[in-house]
C-alpha positions as CSV (number, residue, x, y, z in Angstrom):
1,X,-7.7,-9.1,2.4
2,X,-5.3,-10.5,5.1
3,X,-3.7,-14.5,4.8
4,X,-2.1,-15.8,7.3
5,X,1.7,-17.8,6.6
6,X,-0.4,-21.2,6.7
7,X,-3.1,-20.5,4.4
8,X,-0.9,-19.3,2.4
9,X,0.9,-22.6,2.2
10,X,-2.6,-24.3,1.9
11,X,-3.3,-22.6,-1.2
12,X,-0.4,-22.3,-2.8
13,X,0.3,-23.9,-6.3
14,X,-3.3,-23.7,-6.8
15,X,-4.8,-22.4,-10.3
16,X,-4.3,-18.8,-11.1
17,X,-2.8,-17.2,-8.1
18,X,0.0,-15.6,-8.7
19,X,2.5,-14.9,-5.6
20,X,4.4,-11.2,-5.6
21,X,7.3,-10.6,-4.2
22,X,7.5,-6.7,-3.4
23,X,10.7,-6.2,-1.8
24,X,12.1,-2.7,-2.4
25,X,15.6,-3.4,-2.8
26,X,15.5,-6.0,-5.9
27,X,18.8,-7.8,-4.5
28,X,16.8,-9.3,-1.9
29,X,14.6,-11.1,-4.4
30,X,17.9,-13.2,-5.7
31,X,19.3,-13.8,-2.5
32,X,15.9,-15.5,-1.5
33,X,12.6,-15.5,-1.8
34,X,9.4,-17.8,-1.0
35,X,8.9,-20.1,-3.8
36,X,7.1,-19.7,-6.8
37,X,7.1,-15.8,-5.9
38,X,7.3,-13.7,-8.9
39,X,9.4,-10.1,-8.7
40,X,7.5,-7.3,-9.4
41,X,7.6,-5.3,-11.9
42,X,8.1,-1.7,-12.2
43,X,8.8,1.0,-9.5
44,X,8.7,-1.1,-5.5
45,X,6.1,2.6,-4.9
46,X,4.3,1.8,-8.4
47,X,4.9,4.9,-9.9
48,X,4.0,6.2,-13.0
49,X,7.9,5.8,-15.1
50,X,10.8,4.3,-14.5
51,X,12.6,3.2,-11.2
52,X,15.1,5.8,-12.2
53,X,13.1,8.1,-13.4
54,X,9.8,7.6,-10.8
55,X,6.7,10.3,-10.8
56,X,4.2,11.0,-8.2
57,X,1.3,8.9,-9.0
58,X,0.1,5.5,-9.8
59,X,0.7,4.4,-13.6
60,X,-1.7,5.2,-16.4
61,X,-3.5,2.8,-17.1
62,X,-2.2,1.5,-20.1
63,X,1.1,1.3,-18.2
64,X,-0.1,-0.8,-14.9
65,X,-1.9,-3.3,-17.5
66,X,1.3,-3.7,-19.6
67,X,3.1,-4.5,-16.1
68,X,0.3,-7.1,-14.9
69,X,0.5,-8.6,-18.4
70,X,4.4,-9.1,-17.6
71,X,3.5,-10.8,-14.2
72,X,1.0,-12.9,-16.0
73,X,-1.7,-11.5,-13.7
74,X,-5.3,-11.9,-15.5
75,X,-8.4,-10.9,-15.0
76,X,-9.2,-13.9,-12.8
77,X,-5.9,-14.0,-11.1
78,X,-5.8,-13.9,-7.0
79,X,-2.8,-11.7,-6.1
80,X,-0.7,-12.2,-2.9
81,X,1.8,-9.9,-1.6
82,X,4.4,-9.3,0.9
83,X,7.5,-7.4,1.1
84,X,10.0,-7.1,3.7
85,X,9.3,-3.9,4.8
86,X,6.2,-3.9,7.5
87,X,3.8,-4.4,4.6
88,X,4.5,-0.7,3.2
89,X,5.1,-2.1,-0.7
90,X,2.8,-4.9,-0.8
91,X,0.2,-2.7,0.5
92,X,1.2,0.0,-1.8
93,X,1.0,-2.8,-5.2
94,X,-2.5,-4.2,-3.9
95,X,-4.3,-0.7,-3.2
96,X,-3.0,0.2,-7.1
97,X,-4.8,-3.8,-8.3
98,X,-7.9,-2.6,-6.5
99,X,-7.5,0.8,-8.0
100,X,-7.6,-0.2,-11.4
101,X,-10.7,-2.6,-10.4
102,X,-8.9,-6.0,-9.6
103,X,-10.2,-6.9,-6.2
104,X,-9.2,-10.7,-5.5
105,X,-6.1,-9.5,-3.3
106,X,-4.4,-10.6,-0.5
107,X,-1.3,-9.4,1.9
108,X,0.7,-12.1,3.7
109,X,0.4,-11.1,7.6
110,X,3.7,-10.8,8.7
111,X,5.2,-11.0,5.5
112,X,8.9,-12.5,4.6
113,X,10.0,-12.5,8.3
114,X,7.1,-14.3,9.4
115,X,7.6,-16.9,6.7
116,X,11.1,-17.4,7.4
117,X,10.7,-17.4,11.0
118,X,8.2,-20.4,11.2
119,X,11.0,-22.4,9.3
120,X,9.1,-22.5,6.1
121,X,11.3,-23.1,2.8
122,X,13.5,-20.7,0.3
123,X,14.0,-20.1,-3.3
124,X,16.4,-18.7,-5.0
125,X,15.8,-19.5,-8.3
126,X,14.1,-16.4,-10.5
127,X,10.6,-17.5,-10.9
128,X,9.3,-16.5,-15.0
129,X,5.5,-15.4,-14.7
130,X,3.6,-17.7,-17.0
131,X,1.5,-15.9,-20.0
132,X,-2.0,-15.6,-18.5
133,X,-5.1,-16.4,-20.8
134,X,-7.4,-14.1,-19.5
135,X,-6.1,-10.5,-19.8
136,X,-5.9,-7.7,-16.9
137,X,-8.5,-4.9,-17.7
138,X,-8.6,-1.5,-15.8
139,X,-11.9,-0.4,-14.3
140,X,-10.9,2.3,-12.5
141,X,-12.6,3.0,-9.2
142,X,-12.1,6.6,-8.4
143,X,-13.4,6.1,-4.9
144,X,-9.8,4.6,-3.8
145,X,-7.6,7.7,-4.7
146,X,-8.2,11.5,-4.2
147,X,-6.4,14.1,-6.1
148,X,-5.1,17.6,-4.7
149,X,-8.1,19.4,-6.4
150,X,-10.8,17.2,-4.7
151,X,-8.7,17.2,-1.3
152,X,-8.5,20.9,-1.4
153,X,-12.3,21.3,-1.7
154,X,-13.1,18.7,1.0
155,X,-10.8,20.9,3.4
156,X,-13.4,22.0,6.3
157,X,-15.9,19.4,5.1
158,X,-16.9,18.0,8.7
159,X,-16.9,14.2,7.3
160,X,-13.7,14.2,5.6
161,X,-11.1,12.8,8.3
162,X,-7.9,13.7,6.8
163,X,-5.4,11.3,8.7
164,X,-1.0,11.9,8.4
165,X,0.7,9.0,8.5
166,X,3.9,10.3,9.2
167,X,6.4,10.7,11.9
168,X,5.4,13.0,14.5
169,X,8.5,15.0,13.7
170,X,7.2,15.2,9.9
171,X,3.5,15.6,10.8
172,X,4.9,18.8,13.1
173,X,7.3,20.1,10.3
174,X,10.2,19.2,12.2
175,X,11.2,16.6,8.9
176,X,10.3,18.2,5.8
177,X,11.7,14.8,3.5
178,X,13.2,17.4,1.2
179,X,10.0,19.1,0.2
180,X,10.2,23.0,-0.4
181,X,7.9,23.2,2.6
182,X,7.3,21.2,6.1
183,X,3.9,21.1,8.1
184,X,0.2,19.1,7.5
185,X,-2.8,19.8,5.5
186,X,-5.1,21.8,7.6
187,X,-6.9,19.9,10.1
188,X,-5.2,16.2,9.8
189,X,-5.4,13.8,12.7
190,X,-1.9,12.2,13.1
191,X,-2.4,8.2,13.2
192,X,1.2,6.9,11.7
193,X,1.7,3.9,10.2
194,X,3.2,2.1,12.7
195,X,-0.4,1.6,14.6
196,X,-1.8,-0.7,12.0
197,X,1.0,-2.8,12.9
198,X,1.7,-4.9,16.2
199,X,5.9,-4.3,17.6
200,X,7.6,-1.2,17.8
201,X,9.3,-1.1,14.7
202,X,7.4,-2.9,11.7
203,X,10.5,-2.8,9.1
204,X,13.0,-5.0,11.2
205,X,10.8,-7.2,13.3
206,X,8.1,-9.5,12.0
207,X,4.9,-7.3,12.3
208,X,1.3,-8.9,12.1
209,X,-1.7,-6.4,11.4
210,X,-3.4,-5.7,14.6
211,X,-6.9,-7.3,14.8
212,X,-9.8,-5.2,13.8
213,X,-10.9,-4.3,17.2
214,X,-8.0,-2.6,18.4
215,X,-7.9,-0.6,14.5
216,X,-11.4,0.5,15.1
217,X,-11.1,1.6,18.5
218,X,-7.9,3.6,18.0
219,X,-10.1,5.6,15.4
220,X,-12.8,6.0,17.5
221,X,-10.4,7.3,20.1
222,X,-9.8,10.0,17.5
223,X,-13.3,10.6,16.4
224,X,-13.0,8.7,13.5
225,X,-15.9,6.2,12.8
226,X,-16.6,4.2,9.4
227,X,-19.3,6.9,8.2
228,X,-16.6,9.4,7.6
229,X,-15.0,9.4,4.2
230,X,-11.1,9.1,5.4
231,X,-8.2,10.6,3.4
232,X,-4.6,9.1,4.5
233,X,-1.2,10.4,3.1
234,X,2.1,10.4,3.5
235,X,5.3,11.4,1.7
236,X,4.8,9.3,-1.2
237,X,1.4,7.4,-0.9
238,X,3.0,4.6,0.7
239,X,2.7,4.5,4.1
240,X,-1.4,5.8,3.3
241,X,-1.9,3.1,1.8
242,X,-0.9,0.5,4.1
243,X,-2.9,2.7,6.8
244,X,-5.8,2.2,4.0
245,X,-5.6,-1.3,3.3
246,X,-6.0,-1.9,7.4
247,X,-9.4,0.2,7.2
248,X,-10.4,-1.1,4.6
249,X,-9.3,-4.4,6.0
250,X,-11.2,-3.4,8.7
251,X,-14.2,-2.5,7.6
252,X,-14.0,1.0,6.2
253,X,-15.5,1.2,2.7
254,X,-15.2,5.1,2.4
255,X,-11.4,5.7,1.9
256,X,-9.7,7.4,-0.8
257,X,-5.8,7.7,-0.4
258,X,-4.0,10.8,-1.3
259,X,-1.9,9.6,-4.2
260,X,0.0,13.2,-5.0
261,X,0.8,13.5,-0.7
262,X,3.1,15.6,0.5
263,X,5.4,15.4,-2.2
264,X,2.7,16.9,-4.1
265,X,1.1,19.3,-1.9
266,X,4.3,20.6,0.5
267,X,5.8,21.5,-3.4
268,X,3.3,23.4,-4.7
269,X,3.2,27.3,-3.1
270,X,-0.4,27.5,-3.3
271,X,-1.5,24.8,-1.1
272,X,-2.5,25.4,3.0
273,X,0.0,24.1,5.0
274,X,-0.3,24.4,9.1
């Protein structure tokens, strides 16, 4: 799930892994980039549309296999991933691979700033994906995303640990991001982000994931253990996902991201909001 900067560079080159650079501002891919990294395709939050256009949720599934047959990702292919942002896009573009059913992953610890910083070598060249033989198939697993109907009947369910992985300010509805409304779903635990992540500020420092220990005691700290079935979201299913590729990382195997979040759920009237 995790790779470190020099396995990475131990395994790179080899057959049919495929190297994704998710950075969110797609300048920073020409200016440079670690070689052989492709530039991913589609919306940086792989959203169903356009970049200019973006929805809610994850792509059909006809759409995300047209994209991974443009990034020459196959049905054999071992994805890697990192982004310059504390993990928040290449988190967000693996959790969608393992969505669809596509479960040789792996997130670069650290990611671009730890690369750089170890003096390791730059491209700028724009890297074509190669056509793969084998081609990507979707096999859904629900299990990875909830939607607001499911969420909404697993409200009060005593083993659903719904976790906001906000601000503080947003989790309290001081920061309502634009949405009609501000506040939580009823009865979320407030974990941000940020936790999963060693330093104080993940997007401008070089950030490692925090070792497993420390993840599972936090959780445990907030009555949070790996029988529960645990329901991050955000703003746009971004953040949650990062917070869901650490459990999962971790050893969590019951977690389903809410893909809608709060720019589903603060939007819609009929929703409970506290």
């Amino acid at each position: 799930m995790i790779i470190s900067v020099e396995e990475l560079k131990r395994v790179m080159g080899e057959h049919d892994i495929v190297l994704v650079d998710c950075f969110s501002n797609e300048h920073q891919y020409l200016r440079a980039h670690i070689p052989s990294a492709i530039k991913l395709h589609g919306n940086p939050d792989m959203k169903a549309g356009d970049k200019d256009n973006p929805g809610i949720l994850y792509p059909e599934a006809n759409e995300f296999e047209k994209i991974m047959y443009e990034m020459g990702i196959g049905a054999n292919t071992t994805v890697v991933a990192y982004d310059n942002d504390g993990s928040l896009f290449a988190s967000r573009f693996l959790w969608g691979l393992m969505y669809y059913g596509h479960n040789k992953v792996k997130l670069l610890d650290g990611g671009w700033r730890a690369w750089i910083n170890l003096g390791n070598p730059v491209s700028i060249d724009f890297h074509q994906p190669k056509e793969n033989p084998t081609k990507f198939q979707s096999k859904i697993n629900h299990d990875l995303v909830i939607s607001k109907d499911s969420l909404l009947r697993n409200l009060g369910n005593s083993n659903t640990k719904i976790i906001d992985t906000r601000t503080l300010d947003e989790y309290q509805g001081k920061d309502a991001r634009g949405n009609m409304r501000s506040g939580k779903v009823p009865g979320a635990i407030h974990i941000e982000w940020t936790q999963m992540l060693s330093g104080s500020n993940p997007k401008a420092e070089v950030s490692f994931f925090k070792p497993n220990s420390e993840i599972e005691e936090m959780f445990k700290n907030a009555e949070i253990d790996k029988k529960n079935h645990i329901v991050p979201y955000c703003q746009g299913a971004v953040r949650a996902c990062l917070t869901a590729y650490a459990l999962v990382n971790a050893g969590y195997d019951n977690i389903s991201v809410y893909d809608g979040s709060m720019k589903e759920w603060a939007n819609d009237p009929l929703t409970p909001l506290e």
